[in-house]
C-alpha positions in Angstrom: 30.5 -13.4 -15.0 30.6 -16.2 -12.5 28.0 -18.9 -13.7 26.9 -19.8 -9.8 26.0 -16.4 -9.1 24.2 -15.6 -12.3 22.4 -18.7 -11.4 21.3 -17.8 -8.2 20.4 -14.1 -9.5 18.5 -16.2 -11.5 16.4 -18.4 -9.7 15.7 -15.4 -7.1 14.4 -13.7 -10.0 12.4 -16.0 -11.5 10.4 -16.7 -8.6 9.7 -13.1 -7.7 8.0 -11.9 -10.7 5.2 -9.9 -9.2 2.3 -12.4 -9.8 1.9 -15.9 -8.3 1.2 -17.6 -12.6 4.5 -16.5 -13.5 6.0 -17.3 -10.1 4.6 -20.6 -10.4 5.5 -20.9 -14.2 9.2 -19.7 -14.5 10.1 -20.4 -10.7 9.4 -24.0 -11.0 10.9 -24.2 -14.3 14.2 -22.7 -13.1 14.3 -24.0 -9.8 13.8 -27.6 -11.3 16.8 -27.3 -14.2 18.4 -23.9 -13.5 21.7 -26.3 -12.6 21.4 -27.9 -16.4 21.7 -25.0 -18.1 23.9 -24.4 -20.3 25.9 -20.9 -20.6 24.0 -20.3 -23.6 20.7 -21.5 -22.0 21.2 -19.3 -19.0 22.2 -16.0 -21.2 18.4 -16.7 -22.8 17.3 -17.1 -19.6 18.2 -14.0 -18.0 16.8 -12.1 -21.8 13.4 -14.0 -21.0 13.2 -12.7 -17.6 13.5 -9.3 -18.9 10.1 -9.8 -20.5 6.9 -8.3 -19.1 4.9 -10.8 -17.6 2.0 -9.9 -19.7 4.3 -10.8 -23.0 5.4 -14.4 -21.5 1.9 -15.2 -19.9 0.4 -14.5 -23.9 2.9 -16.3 -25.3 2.2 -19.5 -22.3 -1.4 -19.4 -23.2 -1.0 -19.2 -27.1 -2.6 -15.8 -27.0 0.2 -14.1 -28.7 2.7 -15.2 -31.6 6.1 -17.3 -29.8 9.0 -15.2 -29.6 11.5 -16.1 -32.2 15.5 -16.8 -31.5 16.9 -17.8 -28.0 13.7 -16.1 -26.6 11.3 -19.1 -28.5 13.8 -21.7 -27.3 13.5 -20.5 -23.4 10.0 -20.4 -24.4 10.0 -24.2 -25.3 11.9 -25.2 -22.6 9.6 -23.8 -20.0 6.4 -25.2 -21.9 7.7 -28.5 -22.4 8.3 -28.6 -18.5 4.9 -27.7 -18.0 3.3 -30.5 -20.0 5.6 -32.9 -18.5 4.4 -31.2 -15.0 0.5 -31.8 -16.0 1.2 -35.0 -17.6 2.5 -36.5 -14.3 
């Protein structure tokens, strides 16, 4: 697969989830580092964004127990830009 479109499949769905928190958490994630993935990072990617919302906004607030494999490591990636985003 060709790595520029899979990242602009990507970024378009990432900040069309269906509700503005995940819009807001995963869209400004990807659009802020989708270019510094790596291939690896971008195949997790895509898994993670075949989660329901529901699942990822659980797992955001620490209502539900962190995925585990390349799922928890998107995971981290995405929280750790979000306390750098609040921290600023």
């Amino acid at each position: 697969m060709d790595r520029d479109i899979q990242r602009k499949r990507l970024k378009y769905r990432a900040t069309h989830r269906g509700t503005k928190e995940a819009d807001a958490i995963i869209g400004g994630f990807v659009a802020a580092n989708i270019q510094t993935l790596s291939d690896d990072q971008l195949d997790a990617l895509e898994a993670f964004l075949e989660c329901p919302d529901p699942d990822i906004s659980d797992w955001v607030r620490g209502a539900a127990a962190k995925p585990e494999g390349e799922l928890g490591a998107m995971l981290e990636l995405i929280l750790i830009y979000q306390k750098i985003l609040l921290t600023d």
